[in-house]
Structures are given as C-alpha cells and as structure tokens.
C-alpha positions as CSV (number, residue, x, y, z in Angstrom):
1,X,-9.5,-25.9,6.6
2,X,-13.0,-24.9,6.7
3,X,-12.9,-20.8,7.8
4,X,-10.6,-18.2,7.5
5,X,-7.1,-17.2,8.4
6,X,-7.5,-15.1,10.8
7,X,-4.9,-12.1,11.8
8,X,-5.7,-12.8,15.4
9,X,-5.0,-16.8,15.0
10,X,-1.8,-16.0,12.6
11,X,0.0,-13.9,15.5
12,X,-0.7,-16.1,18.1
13,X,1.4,-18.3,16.2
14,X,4.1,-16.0,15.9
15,X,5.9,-13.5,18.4
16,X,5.7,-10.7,15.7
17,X,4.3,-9.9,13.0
18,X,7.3,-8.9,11.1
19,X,8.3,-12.6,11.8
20,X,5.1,-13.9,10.8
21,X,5.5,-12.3,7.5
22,X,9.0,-13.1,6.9
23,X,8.3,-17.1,7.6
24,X,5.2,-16.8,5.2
25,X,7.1,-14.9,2.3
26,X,10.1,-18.1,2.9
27,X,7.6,-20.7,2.9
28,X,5.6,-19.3,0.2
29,X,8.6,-19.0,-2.0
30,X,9.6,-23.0,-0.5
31,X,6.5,-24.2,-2.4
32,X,6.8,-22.3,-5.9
33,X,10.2,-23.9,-5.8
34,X,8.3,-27.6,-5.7
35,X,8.2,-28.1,-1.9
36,X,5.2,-29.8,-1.5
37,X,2.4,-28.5,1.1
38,X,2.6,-30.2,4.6
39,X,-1.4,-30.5,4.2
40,X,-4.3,-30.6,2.0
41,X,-4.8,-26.6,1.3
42,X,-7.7,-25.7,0.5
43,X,-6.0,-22.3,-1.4
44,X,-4.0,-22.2,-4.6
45,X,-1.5,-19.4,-3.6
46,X,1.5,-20.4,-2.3
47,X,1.8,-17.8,0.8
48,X,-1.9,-18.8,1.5
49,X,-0.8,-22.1,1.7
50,X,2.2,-20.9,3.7
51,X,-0.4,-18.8,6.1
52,X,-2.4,-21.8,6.4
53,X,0.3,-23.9,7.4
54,X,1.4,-21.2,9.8
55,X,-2.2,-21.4,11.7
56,X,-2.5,-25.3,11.8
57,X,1.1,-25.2,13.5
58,X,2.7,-27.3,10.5
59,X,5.9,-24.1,10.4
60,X,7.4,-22.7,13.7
61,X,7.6,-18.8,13.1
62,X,11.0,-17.9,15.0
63,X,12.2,-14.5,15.3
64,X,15.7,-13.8,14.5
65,X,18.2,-13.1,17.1
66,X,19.1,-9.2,17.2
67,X,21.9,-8.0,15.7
68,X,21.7,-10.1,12.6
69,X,21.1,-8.5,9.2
C-alpha cells in the first residue's frame, strides 16, 4: 500500500467508528498473538496492519447486535 490510511476510507469500511476501532484493537491483538497478516504491510505495528487490512477489505468490521455487553 502506497498512501495513507485514511479516516474517510477506514469508515467507509465500517458502519461506526466505535466498530471500526473495536475490529482493529481485535485484529491488532490477532497478529501479536502470531496470526499472520492477510497482505504484504507495508507498517510494523500490528493495529496498522490491522487498519490496513480494514481499508483493502481483507476484515469485515461488523457492529454488534444491541443489547449485548
């Protein structure tokens, strides 16, 4: 990935940006535990990776269902 992440590009991936967050922080913490990236990151941070993955459509964000804490 050449440019950016981009807020604007991240949240059109996501329907909120509490969900955005919350599938970022998961996937961040996916990768310290040894997942390997789905693509060739260009970052060294594992929520960077996680954000870039996000924007490239690699992770769905989904936002819980209400009610569930």
């Amino acid at each position: 990935m050449g440019h950016r992440l981009s807020l604007q590009e991240l949240t059109d991936q996501a329907e909120s940006k509490y969900a955005l967050v919350v599938a970022a922080a998961r996937r961040g913490r996916a990768i310290m535990d040894g997942h390997q990236p789905l693509m060739d990151a260009t970052a060294t941070k594992p929520v960077t990776i996680a954000l870039q993955e996000i924007q490239q459509g690699l992770i769905r964000v989904e936002v819980p269902p209400v009610g569930i804490k």
